[in-house]
PDBQT receptor file of N, H, CA, C and O in Angstrom, charges set to zero:
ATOM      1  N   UNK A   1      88.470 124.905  67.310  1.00  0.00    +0.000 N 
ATOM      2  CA  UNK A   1      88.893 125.895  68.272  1.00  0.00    +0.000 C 
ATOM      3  C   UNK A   1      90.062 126.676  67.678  1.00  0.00    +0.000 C 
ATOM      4  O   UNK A   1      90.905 126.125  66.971  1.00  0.00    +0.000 OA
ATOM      5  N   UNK A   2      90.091 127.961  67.980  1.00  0.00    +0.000 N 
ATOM      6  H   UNK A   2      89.406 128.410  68.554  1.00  0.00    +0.000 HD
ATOM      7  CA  UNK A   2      91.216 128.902  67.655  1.00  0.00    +0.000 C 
ATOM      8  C   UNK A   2      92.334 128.781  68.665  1.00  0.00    +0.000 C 
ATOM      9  O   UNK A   2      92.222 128.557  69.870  1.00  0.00    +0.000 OA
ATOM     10  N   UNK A   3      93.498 128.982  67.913  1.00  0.00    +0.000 N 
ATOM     11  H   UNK A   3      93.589 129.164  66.934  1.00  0.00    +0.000 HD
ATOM     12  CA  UNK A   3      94.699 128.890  68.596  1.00  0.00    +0.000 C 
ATOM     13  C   UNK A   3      94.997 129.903  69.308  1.00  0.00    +0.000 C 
ATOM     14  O   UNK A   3      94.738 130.917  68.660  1.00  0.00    +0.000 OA
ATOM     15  N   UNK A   4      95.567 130.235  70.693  1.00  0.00    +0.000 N 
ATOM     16  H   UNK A   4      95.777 129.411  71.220  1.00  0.00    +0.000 HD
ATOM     17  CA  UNK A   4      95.978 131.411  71.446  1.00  0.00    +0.000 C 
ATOM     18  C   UNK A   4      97.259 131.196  72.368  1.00  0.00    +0.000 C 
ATOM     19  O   UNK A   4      98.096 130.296  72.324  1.00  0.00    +0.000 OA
ATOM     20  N   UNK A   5      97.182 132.031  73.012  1.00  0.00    +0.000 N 
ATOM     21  H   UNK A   5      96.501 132.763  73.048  1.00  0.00    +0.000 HD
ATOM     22  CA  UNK A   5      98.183 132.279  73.921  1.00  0.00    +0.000 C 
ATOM     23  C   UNK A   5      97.561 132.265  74.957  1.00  0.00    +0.000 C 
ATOM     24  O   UNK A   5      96.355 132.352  74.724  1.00  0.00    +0.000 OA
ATOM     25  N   UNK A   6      97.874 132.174  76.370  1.00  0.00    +0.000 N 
ATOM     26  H   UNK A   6      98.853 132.104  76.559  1.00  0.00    +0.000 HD
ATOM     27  CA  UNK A   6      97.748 132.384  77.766  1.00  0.00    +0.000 C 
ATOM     28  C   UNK A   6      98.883 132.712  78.355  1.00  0.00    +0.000 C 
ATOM     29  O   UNK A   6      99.850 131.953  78.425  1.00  0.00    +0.000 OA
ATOM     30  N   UNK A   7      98.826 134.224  78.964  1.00  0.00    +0.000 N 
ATOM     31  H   UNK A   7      98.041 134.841  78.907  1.00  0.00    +0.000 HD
ATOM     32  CA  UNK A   7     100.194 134.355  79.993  1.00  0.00    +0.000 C 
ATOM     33  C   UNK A   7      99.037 134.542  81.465  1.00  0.00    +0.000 C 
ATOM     34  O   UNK A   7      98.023 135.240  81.453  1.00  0.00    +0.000 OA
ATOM     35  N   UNK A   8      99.430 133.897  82.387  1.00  0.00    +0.000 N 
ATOM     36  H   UNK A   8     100.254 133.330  82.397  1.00  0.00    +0.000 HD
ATOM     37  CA  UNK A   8      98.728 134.682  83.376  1.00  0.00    +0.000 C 
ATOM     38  C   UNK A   8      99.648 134.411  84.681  1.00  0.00    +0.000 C 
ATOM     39  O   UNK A   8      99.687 133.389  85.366  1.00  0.00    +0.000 OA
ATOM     40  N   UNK A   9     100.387 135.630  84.833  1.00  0.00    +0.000 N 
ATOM     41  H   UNK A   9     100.356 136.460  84.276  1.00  0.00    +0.000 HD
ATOM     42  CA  UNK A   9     101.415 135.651  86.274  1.00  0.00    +0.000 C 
ATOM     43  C   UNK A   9     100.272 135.393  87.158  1.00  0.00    +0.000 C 
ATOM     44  O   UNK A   9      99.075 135.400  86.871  1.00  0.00    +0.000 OA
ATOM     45  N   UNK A  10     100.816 135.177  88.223  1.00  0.00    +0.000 N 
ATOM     46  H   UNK A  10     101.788 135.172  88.456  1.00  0.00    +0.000 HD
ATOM     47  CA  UNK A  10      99.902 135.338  89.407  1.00  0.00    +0.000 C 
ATOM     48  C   UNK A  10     100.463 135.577  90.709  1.00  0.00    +0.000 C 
ATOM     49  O   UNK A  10     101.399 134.894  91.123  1.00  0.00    +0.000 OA
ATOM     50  N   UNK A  11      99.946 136.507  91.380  1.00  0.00    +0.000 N 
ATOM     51  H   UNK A  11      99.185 137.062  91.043  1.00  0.00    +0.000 HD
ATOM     52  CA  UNK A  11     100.400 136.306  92.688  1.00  0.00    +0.000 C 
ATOM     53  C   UNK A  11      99.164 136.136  94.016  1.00  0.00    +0.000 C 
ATOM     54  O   UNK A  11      98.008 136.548  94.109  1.00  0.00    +0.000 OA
ATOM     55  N   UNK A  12      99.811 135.546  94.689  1.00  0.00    +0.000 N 
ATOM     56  H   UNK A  12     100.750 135.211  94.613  1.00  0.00    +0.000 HD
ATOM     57  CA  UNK A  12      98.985 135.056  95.694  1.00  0.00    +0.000 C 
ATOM     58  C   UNK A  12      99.406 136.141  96.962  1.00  0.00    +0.000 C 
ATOM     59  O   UNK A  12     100.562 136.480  97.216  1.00  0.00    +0.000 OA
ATOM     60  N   UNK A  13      98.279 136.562  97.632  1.00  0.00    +0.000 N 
ATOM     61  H   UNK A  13      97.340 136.287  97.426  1.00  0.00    +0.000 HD
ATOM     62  CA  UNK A  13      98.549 136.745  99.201  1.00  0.00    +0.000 C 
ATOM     63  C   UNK A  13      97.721 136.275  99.977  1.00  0.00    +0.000 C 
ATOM     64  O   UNK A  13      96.572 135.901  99.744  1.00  0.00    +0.000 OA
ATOM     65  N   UNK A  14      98.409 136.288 101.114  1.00  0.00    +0.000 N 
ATOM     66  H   UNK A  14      99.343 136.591 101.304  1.00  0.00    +0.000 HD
ATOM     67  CA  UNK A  14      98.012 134.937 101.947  1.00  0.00    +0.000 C 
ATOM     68  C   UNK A  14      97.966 135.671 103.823  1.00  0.00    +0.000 C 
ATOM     69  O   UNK A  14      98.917 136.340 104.226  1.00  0.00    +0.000 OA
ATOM     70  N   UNK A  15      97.385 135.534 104.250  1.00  0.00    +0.000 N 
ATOM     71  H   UNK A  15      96.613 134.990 103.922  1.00  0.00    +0.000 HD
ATOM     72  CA  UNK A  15      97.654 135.996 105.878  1.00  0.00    +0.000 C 
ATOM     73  C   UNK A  15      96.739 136.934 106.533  1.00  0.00    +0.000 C 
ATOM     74  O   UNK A  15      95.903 137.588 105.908  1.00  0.00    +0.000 OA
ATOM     75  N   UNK A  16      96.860 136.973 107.443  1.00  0.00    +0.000 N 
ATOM     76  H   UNK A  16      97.539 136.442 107.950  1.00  0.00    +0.000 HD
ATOM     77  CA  UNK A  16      96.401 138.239 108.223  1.00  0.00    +0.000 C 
ATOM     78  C   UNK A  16      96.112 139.509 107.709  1.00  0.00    +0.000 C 
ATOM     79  O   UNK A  16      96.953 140.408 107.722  1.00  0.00    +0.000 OA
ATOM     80  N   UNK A  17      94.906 139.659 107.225  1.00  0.00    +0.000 N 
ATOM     81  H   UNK A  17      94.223 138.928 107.214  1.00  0.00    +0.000 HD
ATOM     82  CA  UNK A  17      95.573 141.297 106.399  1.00  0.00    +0.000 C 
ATOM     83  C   UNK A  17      95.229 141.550 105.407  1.00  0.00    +0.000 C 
ATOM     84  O   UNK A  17      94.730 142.568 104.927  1.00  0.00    +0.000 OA
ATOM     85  N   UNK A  18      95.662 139.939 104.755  1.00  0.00    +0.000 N 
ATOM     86  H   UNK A  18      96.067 139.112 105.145  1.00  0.00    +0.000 HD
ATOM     87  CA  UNK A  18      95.804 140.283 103.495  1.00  0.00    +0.000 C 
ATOM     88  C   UNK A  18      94.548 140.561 102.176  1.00  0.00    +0.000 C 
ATOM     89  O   UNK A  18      94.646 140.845 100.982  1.00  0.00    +0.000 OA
ATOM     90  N   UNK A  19      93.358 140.308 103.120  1.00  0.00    +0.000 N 
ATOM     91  H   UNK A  19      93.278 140.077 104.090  1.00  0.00    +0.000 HD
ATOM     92  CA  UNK A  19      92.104 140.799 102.310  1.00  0.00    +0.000 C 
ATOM     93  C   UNK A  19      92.086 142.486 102.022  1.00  0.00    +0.000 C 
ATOM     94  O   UNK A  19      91.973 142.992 100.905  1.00  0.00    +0.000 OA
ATOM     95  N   UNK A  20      92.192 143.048 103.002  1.00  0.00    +0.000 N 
ATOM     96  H   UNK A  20      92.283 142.637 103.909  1.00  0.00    +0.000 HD
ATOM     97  CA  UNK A  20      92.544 144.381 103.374  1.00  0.00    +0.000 C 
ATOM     98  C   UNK A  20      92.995 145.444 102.081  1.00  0.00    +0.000 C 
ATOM     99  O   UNK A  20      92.466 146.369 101.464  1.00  0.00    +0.000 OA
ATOM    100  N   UNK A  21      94.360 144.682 102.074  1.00  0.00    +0.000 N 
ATOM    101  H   UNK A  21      94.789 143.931 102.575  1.00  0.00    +0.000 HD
ATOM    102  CA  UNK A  21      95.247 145.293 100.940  1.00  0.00    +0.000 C 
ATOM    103  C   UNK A  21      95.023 144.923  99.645  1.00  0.00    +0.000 C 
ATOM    104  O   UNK A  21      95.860 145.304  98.826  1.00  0.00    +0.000 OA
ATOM    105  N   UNK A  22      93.853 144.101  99.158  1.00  0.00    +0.000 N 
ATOM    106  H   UNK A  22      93.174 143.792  99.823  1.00  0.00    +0.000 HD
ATOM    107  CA  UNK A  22      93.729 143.407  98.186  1.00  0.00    +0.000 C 
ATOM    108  C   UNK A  22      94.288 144.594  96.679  1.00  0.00    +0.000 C 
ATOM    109  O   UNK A  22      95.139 144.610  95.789  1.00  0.00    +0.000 OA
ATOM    110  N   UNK A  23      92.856 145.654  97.324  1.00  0.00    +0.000 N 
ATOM    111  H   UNK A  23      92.164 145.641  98.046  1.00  0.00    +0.000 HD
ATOM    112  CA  UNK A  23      92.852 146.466  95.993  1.00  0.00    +0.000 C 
ATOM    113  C   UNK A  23      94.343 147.366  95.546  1.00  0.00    +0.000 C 
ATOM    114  O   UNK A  23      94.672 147.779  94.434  1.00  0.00    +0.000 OA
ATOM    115  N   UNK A  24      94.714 147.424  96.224  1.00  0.00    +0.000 N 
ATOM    116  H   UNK A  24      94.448 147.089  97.128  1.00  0.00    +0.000 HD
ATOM    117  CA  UNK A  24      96.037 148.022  96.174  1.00  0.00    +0.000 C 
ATOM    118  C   UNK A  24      97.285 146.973  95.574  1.00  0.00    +0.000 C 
ATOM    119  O   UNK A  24      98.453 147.321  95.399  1.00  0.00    +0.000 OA
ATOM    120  N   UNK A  25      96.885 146.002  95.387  1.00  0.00    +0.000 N 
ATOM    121  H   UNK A  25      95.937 145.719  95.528  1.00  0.00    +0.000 HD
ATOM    122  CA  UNK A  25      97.881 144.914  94.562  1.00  0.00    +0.000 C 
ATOM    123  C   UNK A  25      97.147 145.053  93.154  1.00  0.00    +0.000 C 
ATOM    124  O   UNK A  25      97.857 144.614  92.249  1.00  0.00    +0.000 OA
ATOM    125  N   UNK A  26      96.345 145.374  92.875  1.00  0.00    +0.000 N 
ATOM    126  H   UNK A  26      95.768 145.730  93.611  1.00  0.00    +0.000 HD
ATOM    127  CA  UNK A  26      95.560 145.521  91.238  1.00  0.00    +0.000 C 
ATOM    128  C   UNK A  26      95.304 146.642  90.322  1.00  0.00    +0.000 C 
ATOM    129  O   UNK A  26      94.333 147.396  90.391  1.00  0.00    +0.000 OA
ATOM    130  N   UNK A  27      96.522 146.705  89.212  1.00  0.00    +0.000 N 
ATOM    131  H   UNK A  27      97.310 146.092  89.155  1.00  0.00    +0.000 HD
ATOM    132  CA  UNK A  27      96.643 147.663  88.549  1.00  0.00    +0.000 C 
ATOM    133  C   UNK A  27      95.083 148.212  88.100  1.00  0.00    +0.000 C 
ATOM    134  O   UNK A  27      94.371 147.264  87.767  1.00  0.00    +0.000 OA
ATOM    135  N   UNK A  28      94.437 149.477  88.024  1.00  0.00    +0.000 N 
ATOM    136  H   UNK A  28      95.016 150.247  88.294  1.00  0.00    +0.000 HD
ATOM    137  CA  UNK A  28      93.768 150.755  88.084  1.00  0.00    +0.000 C 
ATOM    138  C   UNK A  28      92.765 149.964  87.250  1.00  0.00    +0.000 C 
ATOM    139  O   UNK A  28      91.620 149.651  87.577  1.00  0.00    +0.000 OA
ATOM    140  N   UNK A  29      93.574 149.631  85.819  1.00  0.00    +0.000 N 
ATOM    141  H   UNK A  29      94.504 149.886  85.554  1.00  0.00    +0.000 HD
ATOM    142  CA  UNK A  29      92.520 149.110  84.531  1.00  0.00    +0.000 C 
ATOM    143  C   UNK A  29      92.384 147.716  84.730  1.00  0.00    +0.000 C 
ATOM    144  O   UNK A  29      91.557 147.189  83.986  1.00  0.00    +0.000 OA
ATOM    145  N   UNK A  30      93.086 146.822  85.689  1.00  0.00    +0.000 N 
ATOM    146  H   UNK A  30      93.758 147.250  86.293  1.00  0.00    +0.000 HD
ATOM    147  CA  UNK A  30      92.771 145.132  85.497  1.00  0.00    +0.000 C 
ATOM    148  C   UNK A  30      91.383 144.999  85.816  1.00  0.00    +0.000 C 
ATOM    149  O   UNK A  30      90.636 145.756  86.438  1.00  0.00    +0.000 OA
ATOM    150  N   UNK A  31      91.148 143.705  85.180  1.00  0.00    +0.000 N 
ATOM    151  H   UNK A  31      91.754 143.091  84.675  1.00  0.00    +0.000 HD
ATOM    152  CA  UNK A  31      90.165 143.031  85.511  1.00  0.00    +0.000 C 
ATOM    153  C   UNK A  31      90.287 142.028  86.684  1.00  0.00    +0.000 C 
ATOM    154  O   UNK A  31      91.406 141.691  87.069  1.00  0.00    +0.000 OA
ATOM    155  N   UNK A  32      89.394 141.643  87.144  1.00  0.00    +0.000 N 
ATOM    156  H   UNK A  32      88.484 141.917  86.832  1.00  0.00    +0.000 HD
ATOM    157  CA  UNK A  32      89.369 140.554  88.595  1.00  0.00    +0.000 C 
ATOM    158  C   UNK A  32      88.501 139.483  87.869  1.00  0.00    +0.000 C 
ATOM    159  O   UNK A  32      87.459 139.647  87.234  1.00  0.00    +0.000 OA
ATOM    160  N   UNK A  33      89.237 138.283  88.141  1.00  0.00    +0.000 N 
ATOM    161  H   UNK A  33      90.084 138.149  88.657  1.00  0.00    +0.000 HD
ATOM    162  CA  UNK A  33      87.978 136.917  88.030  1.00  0.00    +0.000 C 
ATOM    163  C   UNK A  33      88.306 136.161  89.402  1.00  0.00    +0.000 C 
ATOM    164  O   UNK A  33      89.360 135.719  89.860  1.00  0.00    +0.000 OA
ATOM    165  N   UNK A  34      87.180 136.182  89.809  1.00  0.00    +0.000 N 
ATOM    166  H   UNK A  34      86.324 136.541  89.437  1.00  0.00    +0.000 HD
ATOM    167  CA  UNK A  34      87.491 135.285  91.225  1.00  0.00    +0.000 C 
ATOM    168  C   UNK A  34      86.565 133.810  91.140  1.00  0.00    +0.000 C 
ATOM    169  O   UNK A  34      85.338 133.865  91.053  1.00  0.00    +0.000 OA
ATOM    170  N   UNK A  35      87.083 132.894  91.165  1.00  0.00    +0.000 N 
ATOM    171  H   UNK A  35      88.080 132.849  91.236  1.00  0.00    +0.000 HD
ATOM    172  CA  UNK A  35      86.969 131.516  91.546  1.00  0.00    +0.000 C 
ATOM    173  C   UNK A  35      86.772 130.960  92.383  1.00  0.00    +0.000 C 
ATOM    174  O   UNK A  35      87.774 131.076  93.088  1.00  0.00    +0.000 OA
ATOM    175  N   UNK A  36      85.863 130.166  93.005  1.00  0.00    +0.000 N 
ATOM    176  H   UNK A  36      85.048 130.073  92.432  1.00  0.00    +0.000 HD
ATOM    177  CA  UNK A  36      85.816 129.128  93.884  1.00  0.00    +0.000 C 
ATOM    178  C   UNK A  36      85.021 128.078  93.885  1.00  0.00    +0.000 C 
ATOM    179  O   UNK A  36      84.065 127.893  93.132  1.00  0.00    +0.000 OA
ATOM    180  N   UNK A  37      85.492 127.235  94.906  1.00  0.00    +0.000 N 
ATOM    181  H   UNK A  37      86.269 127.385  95.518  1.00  0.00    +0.000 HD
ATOM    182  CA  UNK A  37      84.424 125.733  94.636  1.00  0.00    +0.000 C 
ATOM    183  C   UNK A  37      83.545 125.611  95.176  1.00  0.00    +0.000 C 
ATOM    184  O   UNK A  37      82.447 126.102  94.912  1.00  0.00    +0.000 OA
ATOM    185  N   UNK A  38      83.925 124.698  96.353  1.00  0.00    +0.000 N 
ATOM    186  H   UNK A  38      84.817 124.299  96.568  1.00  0.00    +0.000 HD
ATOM    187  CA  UNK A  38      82.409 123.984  97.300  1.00  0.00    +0.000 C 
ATOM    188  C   UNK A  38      81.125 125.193  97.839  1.00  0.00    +0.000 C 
ATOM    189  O   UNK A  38      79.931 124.895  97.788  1.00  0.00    +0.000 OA
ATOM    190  N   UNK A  39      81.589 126.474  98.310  1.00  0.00    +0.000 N 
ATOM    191  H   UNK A  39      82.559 126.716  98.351  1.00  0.00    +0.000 HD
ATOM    192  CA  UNK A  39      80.636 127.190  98.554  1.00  0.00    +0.000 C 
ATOM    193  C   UNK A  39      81.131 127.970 100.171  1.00  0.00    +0.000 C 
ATOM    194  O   UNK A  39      80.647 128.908 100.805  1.00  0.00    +0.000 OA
ATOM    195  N   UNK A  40      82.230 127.124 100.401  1.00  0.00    +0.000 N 
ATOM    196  H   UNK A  40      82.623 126.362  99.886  1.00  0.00    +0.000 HD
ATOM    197  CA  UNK A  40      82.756 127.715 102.158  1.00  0.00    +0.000 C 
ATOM    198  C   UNK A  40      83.418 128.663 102.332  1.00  0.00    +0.000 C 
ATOM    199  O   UNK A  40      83.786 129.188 103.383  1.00  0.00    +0.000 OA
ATOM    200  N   UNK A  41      83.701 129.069 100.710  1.00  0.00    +0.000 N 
ATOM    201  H   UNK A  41      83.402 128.643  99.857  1.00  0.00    +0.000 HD
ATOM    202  CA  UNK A  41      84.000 131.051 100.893  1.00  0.00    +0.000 C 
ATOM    203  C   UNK A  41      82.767 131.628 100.980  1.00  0.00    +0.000 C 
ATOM    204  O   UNK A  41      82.957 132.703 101.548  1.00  0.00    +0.000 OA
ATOM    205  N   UNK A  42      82.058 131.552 100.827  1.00  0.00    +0.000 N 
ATOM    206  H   UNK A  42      81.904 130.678 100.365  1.00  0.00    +0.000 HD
ATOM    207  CA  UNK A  42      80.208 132.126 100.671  1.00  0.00    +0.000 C 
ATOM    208  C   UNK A  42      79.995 131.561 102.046  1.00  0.00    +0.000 C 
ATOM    209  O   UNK A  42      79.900 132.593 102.709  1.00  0.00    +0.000 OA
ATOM    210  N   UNK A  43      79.855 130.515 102.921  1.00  0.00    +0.000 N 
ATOM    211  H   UNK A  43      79.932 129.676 102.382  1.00  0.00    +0.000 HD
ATOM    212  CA  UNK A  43      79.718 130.467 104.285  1.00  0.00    +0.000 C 
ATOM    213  C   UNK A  43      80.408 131.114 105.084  1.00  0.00    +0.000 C 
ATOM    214  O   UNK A  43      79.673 131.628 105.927  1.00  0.00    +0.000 OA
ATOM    215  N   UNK A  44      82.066 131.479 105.330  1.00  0.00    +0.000 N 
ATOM    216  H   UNK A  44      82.663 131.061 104.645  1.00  0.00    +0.000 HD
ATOM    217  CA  UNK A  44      82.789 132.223 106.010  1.00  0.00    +0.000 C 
ATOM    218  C   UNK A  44      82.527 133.310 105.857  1.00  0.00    +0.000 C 
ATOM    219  O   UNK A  44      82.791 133.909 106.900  1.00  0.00    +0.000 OA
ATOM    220  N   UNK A  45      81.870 134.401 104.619  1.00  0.00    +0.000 N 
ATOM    221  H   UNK A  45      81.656 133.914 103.772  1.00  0.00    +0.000 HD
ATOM    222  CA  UNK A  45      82.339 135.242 104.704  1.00  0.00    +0.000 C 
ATOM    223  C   UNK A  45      83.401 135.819 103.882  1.00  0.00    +0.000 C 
ATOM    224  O   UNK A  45      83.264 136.995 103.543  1.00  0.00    +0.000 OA
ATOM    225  N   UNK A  46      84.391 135.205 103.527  1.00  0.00    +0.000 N 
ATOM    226  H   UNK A  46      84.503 134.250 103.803  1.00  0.00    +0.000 HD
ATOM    227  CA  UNK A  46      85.370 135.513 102.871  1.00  0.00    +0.000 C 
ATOM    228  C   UNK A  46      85.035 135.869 101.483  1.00  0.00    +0.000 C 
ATOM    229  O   UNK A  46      85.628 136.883 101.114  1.00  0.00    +0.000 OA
ATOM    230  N   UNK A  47      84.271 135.345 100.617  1.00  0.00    +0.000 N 
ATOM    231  H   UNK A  47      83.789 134.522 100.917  1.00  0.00    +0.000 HD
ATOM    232  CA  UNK A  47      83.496 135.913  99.792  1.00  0.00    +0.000 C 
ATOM    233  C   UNK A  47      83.099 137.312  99.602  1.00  0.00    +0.000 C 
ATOM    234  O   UNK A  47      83.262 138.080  98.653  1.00  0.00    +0.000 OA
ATOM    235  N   UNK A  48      82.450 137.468 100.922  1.00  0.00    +0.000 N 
ATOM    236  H   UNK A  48      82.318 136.844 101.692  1.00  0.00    +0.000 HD
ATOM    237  CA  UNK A  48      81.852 138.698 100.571  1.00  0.00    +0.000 C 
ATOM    238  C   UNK A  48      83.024 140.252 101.034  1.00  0.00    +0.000 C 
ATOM    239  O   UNK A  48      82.802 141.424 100.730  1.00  0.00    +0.000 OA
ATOM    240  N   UNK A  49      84.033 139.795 101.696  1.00  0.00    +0.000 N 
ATOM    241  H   UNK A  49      84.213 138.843 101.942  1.00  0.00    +0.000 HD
ATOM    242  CA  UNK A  49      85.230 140.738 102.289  1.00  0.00    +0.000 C 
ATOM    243  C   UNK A  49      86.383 140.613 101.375  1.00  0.00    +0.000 C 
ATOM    244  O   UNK A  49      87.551 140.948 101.575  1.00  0.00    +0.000 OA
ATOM    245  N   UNK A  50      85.820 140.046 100.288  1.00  0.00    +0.000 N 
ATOM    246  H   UNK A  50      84.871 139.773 100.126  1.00  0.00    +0.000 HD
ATOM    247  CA  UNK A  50      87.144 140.209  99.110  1.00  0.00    +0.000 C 
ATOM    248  C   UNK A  50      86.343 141.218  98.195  1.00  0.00    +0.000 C 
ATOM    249  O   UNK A  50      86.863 142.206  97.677  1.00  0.00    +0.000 OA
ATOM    250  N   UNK A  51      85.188 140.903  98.075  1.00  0.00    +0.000 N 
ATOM    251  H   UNK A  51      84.766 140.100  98.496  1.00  0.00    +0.000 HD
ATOM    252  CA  UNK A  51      83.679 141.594  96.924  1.00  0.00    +0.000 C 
ATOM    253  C   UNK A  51      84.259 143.293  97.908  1.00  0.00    +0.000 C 
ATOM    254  O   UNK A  51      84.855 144.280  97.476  1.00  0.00    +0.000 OA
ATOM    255  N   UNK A  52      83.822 143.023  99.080  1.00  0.00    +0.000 N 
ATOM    256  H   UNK A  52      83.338 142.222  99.431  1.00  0.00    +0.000 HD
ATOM    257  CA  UNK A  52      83.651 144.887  99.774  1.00  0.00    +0.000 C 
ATOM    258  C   UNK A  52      85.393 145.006  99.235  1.00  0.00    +0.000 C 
ATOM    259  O   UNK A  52      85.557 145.356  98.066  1.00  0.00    +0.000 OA
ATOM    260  N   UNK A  53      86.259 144.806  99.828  1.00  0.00    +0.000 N 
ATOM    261  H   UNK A  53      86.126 144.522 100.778  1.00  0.00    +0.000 HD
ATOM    262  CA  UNK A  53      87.890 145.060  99.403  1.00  0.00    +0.000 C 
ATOM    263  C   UNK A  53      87.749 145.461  97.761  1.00  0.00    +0.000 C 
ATOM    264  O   UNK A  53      88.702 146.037  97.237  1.00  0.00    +0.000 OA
ATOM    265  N   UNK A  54      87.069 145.284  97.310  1.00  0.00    +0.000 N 
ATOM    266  H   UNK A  54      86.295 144.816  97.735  1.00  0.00    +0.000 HD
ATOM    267  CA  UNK A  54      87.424 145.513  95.555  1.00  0.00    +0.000 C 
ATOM    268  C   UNK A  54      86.174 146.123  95.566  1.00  0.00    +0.000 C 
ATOM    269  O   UNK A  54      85.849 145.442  94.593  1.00  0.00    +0.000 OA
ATOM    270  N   UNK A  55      85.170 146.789  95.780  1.00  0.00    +0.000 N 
ATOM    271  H   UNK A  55      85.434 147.342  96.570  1.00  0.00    +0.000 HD
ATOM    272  CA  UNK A  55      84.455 147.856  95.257  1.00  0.00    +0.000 C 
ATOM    273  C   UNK A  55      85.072 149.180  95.191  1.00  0.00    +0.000 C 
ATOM    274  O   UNK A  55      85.781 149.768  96.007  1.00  0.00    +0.000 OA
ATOM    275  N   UNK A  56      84.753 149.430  94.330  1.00  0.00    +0.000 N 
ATOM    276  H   UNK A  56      84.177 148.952  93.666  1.00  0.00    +0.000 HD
ATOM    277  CA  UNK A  56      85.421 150.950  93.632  1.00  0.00    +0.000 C 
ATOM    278  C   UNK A  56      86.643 150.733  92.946  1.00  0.00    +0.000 C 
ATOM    279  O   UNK A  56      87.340 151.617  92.448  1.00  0.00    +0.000 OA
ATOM    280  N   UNK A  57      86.847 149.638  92.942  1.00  0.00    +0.000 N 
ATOM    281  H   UNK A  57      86.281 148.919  93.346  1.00  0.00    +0.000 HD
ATOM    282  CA  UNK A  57      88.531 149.227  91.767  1.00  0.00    +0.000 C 
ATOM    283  C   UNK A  57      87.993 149.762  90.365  1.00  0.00    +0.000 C 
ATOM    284  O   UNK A  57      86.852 149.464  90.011  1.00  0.00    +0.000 OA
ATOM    285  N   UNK A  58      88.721 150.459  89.663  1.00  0.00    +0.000 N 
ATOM    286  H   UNK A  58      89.647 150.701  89.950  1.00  0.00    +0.000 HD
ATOM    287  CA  UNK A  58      88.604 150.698  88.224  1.00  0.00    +0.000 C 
ATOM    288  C   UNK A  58      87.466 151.785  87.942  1.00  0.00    +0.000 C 
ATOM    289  O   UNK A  58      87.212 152.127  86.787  1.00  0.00    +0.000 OA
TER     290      UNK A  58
């Protein structure tokens, strides 16, 4: 394996809302990787209202 670096700040938001404002916390050119486990963001919903919040980013 090759040797590297990793910086990765992160910020979290959290609350009421805060799906909403997503795209507006993500600089123009970033990239998005979104993560999750068991599957109960894909049952709620929440999944798919972070996906609509970030269409048209970049």
């Amino acid at each position: 394996m090759n040797n590297f670096n990793l910086h990765t700040p992160t910020r979290i938001l959290f609350g009421k809302g805060a799906i909403a404002g997503l795209r507006e916390q993500i600089p123009h050119d970033a990239r998005v990787l979104i993560t999750y486990g068991g599957g109960s963001v894909k049952k709620t919903g929440v999944l798919d209202q972070v996906l609509d919040a970030l269409k048209g980013h970049g």
